[in-house]
N, C-alpha and C positions, 0 to 999 in steps of 0.2 A: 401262608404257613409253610406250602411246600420251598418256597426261595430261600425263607430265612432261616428253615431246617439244612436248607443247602449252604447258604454261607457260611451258619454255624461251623457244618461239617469240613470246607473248606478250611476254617481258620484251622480247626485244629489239624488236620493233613499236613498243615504248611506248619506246624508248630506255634504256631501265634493263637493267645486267648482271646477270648472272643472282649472287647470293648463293656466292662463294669456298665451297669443301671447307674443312670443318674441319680444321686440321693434328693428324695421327697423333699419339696415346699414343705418348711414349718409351718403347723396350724396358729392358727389367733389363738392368742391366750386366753382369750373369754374376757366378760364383761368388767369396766372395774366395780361395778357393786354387783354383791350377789342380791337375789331377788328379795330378800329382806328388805335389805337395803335401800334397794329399789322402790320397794313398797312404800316406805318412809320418807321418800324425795319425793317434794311435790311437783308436779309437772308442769308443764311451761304453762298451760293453760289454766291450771289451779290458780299460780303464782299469777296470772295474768288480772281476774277475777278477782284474786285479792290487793290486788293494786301495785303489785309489786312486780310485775313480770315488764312487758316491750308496750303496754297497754295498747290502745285499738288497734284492727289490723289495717297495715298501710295500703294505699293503690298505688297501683304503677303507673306514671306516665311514660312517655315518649322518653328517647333520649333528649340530654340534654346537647346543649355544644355551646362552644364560645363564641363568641363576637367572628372571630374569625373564619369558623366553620369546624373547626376542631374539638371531637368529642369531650364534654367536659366530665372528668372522672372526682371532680371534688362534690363539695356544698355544704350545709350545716348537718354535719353528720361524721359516720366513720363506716369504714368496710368494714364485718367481722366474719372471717370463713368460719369459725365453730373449731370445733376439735373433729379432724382428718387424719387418723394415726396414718394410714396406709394410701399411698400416692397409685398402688395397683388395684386396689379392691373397694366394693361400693358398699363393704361396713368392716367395722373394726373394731373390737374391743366392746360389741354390745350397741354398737352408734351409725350413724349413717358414717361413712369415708367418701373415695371420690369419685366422680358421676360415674366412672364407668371401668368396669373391669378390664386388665392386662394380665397377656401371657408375659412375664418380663422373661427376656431374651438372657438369663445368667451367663455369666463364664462362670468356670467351675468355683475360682477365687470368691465371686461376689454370690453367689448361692450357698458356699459355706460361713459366708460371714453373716449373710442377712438371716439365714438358720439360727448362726448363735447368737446375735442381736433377740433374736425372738424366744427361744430357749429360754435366755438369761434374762428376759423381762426387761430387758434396753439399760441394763444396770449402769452401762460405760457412754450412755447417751453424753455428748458434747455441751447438750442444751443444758443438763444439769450441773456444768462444773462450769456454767455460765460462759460456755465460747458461743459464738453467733453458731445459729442456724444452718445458712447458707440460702441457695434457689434451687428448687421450688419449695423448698420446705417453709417459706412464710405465707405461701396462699394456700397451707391445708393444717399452720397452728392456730390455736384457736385466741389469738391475740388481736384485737381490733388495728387497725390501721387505716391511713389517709394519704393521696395523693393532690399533690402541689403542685399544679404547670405553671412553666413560664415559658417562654417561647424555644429557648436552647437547651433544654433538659427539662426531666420528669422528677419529684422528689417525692419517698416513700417516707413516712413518719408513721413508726412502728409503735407500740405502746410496750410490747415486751420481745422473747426472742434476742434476747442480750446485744443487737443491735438496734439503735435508736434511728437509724436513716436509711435509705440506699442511691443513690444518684444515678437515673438514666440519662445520658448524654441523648440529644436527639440531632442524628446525624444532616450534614449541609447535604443541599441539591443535588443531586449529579453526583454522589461518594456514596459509596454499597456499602452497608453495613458493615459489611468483611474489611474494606479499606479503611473506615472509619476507626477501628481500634489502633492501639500503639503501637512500636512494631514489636518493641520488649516488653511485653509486660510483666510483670513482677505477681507471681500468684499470688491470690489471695479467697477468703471465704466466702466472700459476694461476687468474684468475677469482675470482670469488666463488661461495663454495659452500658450500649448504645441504641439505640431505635427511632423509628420513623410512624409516621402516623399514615395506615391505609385506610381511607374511609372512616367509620365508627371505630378502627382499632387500632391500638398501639403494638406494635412489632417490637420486640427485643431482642439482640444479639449480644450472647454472652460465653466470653470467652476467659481464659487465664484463672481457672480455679487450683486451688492447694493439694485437693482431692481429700480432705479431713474431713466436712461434712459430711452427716447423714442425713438422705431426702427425704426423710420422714419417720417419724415416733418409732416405726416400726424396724427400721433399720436400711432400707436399702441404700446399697455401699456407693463410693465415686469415687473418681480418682485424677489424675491430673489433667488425663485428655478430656474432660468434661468438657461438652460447645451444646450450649441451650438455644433454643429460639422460641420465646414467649410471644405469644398472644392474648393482649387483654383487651374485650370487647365488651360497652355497657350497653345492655340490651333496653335498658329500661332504666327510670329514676331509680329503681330498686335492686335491680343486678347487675353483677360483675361475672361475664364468661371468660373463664382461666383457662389455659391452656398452654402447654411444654413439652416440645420434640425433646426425647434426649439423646442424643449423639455422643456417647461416652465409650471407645473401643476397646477401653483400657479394662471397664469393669463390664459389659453388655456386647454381646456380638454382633447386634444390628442397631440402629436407631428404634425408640419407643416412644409413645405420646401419652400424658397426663393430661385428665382434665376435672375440673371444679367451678361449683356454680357459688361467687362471695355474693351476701346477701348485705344493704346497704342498712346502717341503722339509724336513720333521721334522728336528730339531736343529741347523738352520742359523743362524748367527748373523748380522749386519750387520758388515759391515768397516767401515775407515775407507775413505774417499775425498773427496781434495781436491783441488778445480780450480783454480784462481786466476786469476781475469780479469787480462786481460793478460799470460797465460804465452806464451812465445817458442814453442811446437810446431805451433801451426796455420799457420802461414808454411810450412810445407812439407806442405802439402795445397793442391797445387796445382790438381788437377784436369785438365780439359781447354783448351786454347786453346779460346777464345769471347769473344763481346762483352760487353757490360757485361749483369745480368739485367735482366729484362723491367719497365717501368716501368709498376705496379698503375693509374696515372692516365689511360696510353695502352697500351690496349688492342690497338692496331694496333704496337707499336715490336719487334716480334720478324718482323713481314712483310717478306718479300723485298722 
């Protein structure tokens, strides 16, 4: 107390203010049903009982693998994470979120944006005016999906999230991840992505994003310098272990790690799901009264 009473005193000696409080994490907005509500949905387990739920509960075996020795991450089924608004927090919105809580590392930019993102109840979400998602944000929406090996790539088959695929290249022998990308790549929402298989896990190296997605319902911001490294390990016939360093210096001052546990749903199939840019519904998501959001170039435009 006595130091930082002294450096106080020092700033101002020397005419200099002392360094503004960082502005507060926005809270969760709460539940999306109020407990009424709540009370009148019937529960996974009701629905179960009445025949309409996931019916009996599954057992887990072993992993599987292919022929070759290579984890196999398909079968008659689909992965479904559930609804994950928040990539930092282990609930959200009333729900479980992701396995495990993060200090995320803000710049000033990306803390006043994810603020008004949460404020304004995600009114200007991407996913609503039907542009893709991006990474990590498809292993914590709640949209079933399925993975497709072949021996030179990995194929993602999405059910919704206004992309329908995603293409892992799986990089040659003896080529590092890092070499294995282009040398120009052209941004884009899903990055470019490449990976290798260690053990039971697929590695991903993804580089070359646009910086326009948001990593999750909740808001948290990217930007161009975006460089992920995924990890997805099936621990079992029945789980999928998620996991994403983000290396982002543009909007985040250090690297951070995500992680989420997809659950497998034996005999689930992919529906159809169509968005259509420029569909008439997000006009009524309006959100909260607020000023325009926080402009990424000025850092300071969200100060009183």
């Amino acid at each position: 107390m006595r130091l930082a009473a002294l450096l106080v005193g020092l700033s101002f000696a020397f005419g200099q203010d002392p360094a503004p409080p960082k502005p507060a994490l926005a809270k969760d907005p709460g539940p999306f049903l109020t407990p009424e509500q709540s009370a009148e949905t019937p529960s996974a387990e009701t629905s179960s009982k009445a025949g309409r739920g996931r019916g009996a509960k599954q057992v887990a075996g072993p992993t599987p693998h292919l022929a070759d020795g290579r984890p196999d991450f398909g079968g008659n089924g689909a992965w479904y994470p559930g609804f994950n608004g928040n990539v930092a927090e282990t609930k959200w919105k009333g729900v479980k979120s992701a396995d495990k809580h993060v200090d995320v590392p803000f710049r000033d930019w990306s803390l006043a944006t994810f603020n008004h993102r949460v404020e304004t109840l995600s009114k200007d979400d991407p996913e609503a005016r039907c542009l893709p998602v991006g990474v990590p944000r498809f292993m914590f929406d709640p949209y079933p999906f399925q993975m497709v090996q072949a021996r030179d790539q990995v194929i993602f088959l999405f059910e919704g999230d206004n992309y329908l695929w995603r293409i892992v290249r799986i990089a040659q022998p003896g080529v590092s991840l890092a070499e294995a990308h282009p040398k120009n790549l052209k941004p884009t929402w899903l990055g470019d992505a490449v990976g290798r298989y260690e053990g039971d896990t697929l590695v991903v190296d993804v580089k070359g994003f646009n910086g326009l997605a948001w990593m999750d319902q909740a808001g948290h911001a990217t930007s161009d310098k975006l460089h992920l490294t995924e990890r997805y390990t099936r621990t079992d016939t029945l789980t999928l272990k998620y996991e994403a360093t983000i290396d982002d210096p543009g909007a985040y001052s250090v690297p951070w790690t995500v992680y989420n546990t997809v659950r497998w749903r034996p005999g689930m199939e992919l529906g159809e799901s169509i968005c259509q840019e420029n569909e008439k519904s997000s006009m009524h998501m309006v959100g909260t009264p607020d000023s325009k959001p926080p402009d990424p170039k000025k850092p300071d435009s969200k100060k009183q």
